[in-house]
C-alpha positions as CSV (number, residue, x, y, z in Angstrom):
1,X,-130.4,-71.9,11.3
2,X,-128.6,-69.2,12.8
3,X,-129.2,-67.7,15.9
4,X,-130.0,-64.0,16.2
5,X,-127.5,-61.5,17.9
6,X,-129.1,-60.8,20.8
7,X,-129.5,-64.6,21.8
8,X,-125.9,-65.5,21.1
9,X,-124.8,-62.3,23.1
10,X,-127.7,-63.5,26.5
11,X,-125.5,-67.2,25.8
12,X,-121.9,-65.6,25.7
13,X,-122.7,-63.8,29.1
14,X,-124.1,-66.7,30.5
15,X,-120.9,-68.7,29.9
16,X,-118.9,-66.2,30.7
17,X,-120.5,-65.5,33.9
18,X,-120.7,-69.6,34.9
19,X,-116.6,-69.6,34.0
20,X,-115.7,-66.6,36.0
21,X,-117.9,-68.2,39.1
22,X,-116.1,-71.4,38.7
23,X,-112.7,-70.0,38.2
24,X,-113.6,-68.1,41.6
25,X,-115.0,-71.2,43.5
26,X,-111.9,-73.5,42.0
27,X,-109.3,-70.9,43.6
28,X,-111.6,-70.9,46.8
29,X,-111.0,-74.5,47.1
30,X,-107.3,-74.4,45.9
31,X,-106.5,-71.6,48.8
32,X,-108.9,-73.7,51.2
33,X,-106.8,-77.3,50.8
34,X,-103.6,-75.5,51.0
35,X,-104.5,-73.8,54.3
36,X,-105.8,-76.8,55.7
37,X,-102.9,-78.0,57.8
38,X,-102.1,-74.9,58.9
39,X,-105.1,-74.3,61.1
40,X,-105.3,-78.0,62.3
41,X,-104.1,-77.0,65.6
42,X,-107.1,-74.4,66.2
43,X,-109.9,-76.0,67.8
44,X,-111.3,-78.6,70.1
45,X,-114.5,-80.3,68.5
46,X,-113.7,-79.4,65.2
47,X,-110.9,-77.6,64.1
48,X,-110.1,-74.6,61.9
49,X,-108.3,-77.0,59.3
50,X,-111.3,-79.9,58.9
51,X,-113.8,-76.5,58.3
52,X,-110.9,-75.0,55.7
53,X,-111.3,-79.1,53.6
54,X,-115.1,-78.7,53.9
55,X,-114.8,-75.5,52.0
56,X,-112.5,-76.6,49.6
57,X,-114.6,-79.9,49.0
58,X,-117.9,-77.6,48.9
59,X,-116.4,-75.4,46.1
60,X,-114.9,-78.3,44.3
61,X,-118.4,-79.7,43.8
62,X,-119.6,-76.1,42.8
63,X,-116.9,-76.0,40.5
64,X,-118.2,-79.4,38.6
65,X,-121.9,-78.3,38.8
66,X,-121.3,-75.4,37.0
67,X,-119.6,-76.6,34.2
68,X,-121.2,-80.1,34.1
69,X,-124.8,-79.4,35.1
70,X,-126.8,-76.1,34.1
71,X,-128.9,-76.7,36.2
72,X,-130.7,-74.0,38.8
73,X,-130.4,-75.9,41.8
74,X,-126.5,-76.5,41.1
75,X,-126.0,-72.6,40.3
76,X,-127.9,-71.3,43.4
77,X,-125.8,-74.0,45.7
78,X,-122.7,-72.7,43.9
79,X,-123.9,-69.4,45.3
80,X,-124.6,-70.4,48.6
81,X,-120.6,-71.9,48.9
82,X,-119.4,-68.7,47.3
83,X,-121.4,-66.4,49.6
84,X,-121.1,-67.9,52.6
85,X,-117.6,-68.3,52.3
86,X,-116.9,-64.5,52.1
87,X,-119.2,-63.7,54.6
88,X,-116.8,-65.7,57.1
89,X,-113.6,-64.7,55.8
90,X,-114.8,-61.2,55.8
91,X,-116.6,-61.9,59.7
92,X,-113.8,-63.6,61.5
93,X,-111.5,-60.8,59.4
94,X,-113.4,-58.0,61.6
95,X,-115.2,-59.5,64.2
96,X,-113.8,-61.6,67.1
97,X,-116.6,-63.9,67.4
98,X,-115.2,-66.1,69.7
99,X,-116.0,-69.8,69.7
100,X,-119.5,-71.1,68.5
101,X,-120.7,-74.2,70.1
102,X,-118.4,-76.7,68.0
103,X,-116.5,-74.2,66.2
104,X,-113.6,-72.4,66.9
105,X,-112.6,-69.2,67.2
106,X,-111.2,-68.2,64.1
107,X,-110.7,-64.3,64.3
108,X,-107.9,-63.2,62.4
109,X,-107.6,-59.2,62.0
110,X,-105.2,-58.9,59.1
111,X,-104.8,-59.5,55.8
112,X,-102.2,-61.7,54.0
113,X,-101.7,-62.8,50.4
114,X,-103.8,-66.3,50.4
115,X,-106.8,-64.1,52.3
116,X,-106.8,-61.5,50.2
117,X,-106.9,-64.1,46.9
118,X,-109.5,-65.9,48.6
119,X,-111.8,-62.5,49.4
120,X,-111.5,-61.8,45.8
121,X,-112.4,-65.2,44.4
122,X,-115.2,-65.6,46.5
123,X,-116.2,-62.1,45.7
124,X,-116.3,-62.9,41.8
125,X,-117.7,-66.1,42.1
126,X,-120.4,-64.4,44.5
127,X,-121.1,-61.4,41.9
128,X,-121.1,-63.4,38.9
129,X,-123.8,-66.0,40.5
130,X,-125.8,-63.5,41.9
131,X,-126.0,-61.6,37.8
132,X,-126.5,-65.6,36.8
133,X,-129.4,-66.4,39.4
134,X,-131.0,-63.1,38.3
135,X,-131.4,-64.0,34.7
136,X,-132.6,-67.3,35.4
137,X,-135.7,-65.3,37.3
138,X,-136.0,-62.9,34.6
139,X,-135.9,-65.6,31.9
140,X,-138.7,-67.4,34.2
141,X,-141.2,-64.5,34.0
């Protein structure tokens, strides 16, 4: 049997969307674990560095629900890690928050190489999830 065009073009984007979110979220958590130590010192309750491993273990299990499970629930949590992530990177990048109960202040107003790879690996995996969920609601209907 062979597939029409259209249908193998809707699957082609669909892996090619769920590989560029999980090549995102994979950097995320490769940039995250690296950075840990560094930022072990910030913090009382809970420091900078154990929040930098949660990330990086959040995104790691993003990473294997994408490409093991095509599954709704996995893709929208992927989401959730990617989104989140860049909404603190980009927060604590322009806001001095200041501490939040437990958490530490982690306002840092400039840019260096591993931030700037993580912005724009959170921002891909964030996009390309967001054109992913989208379908799946259109393809509902």
């Amino acid at each position: 049997m062979i597939t029409p065009a259209p249908a193998r073009r809707r699957r082609f984007a669909h892996l090619a969307l769920r590989l560029s979110a999980a090549a995102g979220l994979a950097v995320d958590a490769a940039v995250h674990a690296r950075l840990a130590d560094r930022y072990d010192a910030v913090g009382d309750t809970i420091s900078q560095g154990t929040l930098f491993r949660a990330e990086s273990a959040a995104a790691s299990l993003a990473v294997l629900l994408l490409l093991l499970r095509r599954h709704h629930a996995g893709d929208l949590y992927a989401w959730l890690v990617a989104a989140s992530a860049l909404g603190a990177l980009l927060l604590y990048r322009y806001v001095d928050v200041g501490t939040l109960g437990p958490l530490p202040n982690m306002y840092e107003p400039f840019w260096f190489a591993d931030k700037t790879l993580a912005a724009w690996a959170e921002g891909i995996a964030t996009a390309a999830l967001t054109i992913l969920l989208i379908g799946h609601g259109r393809h509902r209907i």
